[in-house]
DSSP file (Angstrom, degrees, kcal/mol; ACC not computed):
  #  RESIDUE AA STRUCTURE BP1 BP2  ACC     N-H-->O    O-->H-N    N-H-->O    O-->H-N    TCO  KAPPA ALPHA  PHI   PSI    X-CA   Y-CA   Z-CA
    1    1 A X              0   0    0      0, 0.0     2,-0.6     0, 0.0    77,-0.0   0.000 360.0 360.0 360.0 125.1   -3.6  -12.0  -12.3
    2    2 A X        -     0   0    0      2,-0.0     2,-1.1     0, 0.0     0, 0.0  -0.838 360.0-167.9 -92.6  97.3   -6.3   -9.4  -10.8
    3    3 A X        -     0   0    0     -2,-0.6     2,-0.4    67,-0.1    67,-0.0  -0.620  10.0-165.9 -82.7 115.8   -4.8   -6.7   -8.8
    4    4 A X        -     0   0    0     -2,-1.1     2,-0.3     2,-0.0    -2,-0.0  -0.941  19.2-137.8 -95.4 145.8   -7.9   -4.7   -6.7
    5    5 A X        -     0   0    0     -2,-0.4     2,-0.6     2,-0.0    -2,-0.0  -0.739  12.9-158.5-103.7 129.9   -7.0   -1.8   -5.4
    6    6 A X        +     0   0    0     -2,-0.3     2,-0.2     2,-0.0    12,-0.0  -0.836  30.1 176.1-103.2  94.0   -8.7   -1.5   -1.3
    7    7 A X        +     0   0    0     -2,-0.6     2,-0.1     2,-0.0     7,-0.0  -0.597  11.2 120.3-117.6 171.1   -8.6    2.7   -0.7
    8    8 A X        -     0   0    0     -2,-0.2     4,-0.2     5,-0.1     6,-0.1  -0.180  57.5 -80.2 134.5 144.6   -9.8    4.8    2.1
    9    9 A X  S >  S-     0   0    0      1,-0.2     3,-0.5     3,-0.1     5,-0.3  -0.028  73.9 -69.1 -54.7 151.1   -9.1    7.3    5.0
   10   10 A X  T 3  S+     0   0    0      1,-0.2    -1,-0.2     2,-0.1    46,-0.0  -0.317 116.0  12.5 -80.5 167.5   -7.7    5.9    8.0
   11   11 A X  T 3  S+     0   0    0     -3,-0.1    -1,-0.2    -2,-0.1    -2,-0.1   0.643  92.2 121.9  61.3  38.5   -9.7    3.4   10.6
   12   12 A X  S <  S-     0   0    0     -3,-0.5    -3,-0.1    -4,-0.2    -2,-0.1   0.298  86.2-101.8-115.4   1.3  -12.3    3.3    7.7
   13   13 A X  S >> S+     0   0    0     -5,-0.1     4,-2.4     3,-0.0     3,-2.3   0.191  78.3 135.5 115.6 -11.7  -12.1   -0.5    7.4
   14   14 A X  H 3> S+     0   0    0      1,-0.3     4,-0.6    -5,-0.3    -4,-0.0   0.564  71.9  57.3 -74.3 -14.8  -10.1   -1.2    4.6
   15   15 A X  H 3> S+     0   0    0      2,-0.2     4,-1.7     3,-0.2    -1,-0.3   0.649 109.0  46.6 -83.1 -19.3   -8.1   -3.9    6.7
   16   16 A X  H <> S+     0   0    0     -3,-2.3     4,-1.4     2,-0.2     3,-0.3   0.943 103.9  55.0 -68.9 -60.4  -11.1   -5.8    7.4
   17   17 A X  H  X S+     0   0    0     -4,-2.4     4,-1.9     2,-0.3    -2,-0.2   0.824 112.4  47.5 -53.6 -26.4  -12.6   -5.8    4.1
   18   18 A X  H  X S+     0   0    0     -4,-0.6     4,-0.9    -5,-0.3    -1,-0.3   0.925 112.9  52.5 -85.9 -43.3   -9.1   -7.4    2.9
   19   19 A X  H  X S+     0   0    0     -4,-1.7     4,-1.6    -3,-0.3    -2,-0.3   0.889 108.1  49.0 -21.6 -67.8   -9.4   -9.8    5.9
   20   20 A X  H >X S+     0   0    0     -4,-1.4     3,-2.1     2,-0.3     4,-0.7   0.987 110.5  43.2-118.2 -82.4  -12.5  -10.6    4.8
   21   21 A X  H >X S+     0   0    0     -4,-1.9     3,-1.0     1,-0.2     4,-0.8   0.571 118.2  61.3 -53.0 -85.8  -11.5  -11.4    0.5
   22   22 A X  H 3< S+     0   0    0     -4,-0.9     3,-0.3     1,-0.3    -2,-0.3   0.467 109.9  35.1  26.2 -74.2   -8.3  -13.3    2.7
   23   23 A X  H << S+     0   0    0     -3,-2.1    -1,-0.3    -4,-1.6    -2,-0.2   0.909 115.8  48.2 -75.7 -42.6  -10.5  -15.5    4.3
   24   24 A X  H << S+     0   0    0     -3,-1.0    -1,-0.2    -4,-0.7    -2,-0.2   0.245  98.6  82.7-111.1  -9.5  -13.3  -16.3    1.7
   25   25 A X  S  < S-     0   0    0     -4,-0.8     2,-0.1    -3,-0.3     5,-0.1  -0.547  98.1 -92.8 -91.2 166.2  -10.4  -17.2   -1.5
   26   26 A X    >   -     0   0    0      1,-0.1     3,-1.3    -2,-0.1     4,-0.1  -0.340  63.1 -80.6 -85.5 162.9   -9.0  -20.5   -1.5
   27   27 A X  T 3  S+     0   0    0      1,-0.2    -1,-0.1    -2,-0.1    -4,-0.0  -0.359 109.5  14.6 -74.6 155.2   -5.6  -20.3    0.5
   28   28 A X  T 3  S+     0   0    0      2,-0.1    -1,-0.2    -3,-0.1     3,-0.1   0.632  99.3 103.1  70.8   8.4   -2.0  -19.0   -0.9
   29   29 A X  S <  S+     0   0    0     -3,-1.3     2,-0.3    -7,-0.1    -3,-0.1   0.012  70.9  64.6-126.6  10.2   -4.3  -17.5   -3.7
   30   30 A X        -     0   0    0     -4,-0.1     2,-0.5    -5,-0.1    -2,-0.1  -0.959  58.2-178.0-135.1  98.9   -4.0  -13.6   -1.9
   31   31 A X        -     0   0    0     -2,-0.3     2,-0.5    -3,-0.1     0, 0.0  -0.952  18.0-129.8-110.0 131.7   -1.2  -11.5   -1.5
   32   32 A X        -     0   0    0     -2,-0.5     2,-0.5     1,-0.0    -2,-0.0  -0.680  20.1-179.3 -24.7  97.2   -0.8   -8.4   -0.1
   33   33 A X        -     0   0    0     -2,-0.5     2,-0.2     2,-0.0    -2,-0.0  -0.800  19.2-162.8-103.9  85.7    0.7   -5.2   -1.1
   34   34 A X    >   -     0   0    0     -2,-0.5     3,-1.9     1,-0.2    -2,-0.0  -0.168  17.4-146.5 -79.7 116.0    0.2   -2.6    1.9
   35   35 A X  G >  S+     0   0    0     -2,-0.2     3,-0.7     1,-0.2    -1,-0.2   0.550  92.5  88.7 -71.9  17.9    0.8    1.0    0.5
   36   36 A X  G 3  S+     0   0    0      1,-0.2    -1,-0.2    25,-0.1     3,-0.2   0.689  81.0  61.5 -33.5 -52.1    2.2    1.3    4.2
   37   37 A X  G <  S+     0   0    0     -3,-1.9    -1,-0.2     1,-0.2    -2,-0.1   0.030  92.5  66.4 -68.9  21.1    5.3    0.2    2.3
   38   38 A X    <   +     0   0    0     -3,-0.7    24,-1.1     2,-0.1     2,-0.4  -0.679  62.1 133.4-146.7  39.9    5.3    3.2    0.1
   39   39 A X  B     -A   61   0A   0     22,-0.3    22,-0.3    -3,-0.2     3,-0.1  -0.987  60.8-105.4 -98.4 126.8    6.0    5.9    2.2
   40   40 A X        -     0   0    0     20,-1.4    -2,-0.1    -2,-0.4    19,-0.0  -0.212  44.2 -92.9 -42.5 119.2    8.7    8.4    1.1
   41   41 A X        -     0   0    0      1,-0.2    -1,-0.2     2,-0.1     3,-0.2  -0.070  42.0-176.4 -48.2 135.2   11.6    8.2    2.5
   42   42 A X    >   +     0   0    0      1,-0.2     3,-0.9    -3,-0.1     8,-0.2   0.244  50.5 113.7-130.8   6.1   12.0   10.7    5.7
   43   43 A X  T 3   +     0   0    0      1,-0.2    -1,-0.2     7,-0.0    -2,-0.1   0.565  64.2  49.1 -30.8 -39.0   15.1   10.0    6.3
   44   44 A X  T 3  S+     0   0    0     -3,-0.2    -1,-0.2     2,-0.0     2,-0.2   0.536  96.7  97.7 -91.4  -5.7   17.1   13.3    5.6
   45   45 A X  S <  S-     0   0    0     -3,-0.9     5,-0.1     2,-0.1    -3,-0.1  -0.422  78.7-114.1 -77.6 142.4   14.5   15.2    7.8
   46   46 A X     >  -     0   0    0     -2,-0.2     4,-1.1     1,-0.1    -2,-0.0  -0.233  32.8-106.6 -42.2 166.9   14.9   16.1   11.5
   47   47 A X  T  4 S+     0   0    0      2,-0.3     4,-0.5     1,-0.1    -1,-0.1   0.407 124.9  56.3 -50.4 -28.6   12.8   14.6   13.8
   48   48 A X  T  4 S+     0   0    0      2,-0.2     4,-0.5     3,-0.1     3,-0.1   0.662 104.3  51.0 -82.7 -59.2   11.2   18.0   13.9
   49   49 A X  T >4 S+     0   0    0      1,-0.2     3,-1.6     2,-0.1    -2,-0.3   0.978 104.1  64.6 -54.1 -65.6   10.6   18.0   10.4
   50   50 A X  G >< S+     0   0    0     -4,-1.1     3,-0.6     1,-0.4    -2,-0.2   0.281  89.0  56.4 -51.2 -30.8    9.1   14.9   10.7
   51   51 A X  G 3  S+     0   0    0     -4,-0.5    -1,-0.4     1,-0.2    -2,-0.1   0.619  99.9  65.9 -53.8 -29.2    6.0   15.4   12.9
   52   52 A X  G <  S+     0   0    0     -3,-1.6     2,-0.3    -4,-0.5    -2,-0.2   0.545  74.1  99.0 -91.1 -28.4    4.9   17.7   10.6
   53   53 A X    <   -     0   0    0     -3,-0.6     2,-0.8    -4,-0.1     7,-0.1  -0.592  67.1-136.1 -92.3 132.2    4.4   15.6    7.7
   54   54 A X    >   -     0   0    0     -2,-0.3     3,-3.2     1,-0.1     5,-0.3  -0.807  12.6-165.6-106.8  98.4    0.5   14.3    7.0
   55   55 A X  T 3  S+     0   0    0     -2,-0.8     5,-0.2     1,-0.3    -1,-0.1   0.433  76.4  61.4 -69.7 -11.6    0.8   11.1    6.3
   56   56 A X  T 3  S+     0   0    0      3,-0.1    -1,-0.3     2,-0.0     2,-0.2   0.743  75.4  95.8-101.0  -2.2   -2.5   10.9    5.0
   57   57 A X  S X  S-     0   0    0     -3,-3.2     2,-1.2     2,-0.1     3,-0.6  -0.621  88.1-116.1 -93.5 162.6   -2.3   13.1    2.5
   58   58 A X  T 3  S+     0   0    0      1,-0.4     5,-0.1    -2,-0.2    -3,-0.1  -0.008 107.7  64.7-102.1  37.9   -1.5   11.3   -1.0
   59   59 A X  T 3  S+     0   0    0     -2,-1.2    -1,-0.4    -5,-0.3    -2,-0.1  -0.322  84.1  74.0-134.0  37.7    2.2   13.1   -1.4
   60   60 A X  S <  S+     0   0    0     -3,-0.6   -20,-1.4    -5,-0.2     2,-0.2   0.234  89.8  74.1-120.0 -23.9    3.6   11.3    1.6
   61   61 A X  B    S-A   39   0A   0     -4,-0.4     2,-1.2   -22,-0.3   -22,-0.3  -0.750  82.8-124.7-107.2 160.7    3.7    7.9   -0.6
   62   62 A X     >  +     0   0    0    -24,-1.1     4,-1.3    -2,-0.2   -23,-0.1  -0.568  42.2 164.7 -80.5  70.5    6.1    6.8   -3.3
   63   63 A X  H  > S+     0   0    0     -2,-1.2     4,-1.8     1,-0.2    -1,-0.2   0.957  75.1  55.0 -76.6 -33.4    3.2    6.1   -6.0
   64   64 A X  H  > S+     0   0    0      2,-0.2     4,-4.8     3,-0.2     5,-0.3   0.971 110.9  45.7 -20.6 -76.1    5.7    6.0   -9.0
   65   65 A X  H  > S+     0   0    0      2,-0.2     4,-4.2     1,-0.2     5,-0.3   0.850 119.0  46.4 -38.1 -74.5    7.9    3.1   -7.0
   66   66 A X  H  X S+     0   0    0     -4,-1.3     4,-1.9     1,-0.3    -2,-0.2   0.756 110.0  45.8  -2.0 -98.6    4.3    1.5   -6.3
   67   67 A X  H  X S+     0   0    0     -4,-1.8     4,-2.0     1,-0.2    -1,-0.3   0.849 117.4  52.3 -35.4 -66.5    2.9    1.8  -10.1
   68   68 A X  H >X S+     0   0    0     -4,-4.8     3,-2.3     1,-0.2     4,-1.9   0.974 109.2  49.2 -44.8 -59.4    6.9    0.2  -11.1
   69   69 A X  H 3X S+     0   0    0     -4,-4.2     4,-3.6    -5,-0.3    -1,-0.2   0.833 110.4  49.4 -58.0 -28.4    6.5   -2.9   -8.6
   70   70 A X  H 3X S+     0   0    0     -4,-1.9     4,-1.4    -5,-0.3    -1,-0.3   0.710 115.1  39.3 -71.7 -29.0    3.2   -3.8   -9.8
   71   71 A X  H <X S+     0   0    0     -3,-2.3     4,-3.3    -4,-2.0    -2,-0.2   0.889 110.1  58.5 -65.7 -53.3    4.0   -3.8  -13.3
   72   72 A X  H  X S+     0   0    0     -4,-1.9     4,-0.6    -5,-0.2    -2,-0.2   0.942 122.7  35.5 -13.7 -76.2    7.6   -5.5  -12.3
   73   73 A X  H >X S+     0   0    0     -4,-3.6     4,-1.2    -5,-0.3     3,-1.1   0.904 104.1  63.8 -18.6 -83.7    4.7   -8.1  -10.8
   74   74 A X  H >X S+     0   0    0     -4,-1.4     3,-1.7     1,-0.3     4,-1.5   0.946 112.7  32.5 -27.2 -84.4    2.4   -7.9  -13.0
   75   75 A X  H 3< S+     0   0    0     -4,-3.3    -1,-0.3     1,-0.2    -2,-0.2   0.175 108.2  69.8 -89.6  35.6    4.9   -9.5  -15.9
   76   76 A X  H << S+     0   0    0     -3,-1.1    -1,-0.2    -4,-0.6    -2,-0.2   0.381 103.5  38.7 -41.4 -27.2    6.7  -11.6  -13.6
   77   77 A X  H <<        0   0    0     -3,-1.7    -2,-0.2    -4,-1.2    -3,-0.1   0.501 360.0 360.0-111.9 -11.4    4.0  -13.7  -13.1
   78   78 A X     <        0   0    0     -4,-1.5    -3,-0.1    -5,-0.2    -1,-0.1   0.361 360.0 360.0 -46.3 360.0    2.6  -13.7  -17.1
């Protein structure tokens, strides 16, 4: 298994360019792991709190959880 990693500040393309290896691999032979799905839970904050947080900055995602699932992955499929 080759995990690449796709990074960049948002609207900077990074969903094309994974569109793109998508289309050009054979099919079923791609999955997707959107660090979208890594966000830290914001759950106990107000609503108020919550605006506030800059989601672009690299302490808004769960990279630990991330780094587990991929190993988790990783030898699941060995």
């Amino acid at each position: 298994m080759l995990i690449i990693g796709i990074t960049g500040g948002t609207g900077c393309g990074k969903t094309t360019v994974v569109n793109q290896i998508i289309n050009e691999l054979p099919e079923n032979e791609v999955g997707v792991i959107s660090q979208d799905s890594y966000y830290n839970d914001l759950s106990h904050l107000s609503m108020e709190e919550r605006v506030k947080v800059n989601f672009d900055h690299p302490s808004s995602i769960d990279f630990d959880l991330l780094a587990a699932h991929l190993v988790a992955l990783k030898k699941a499929i060995a």
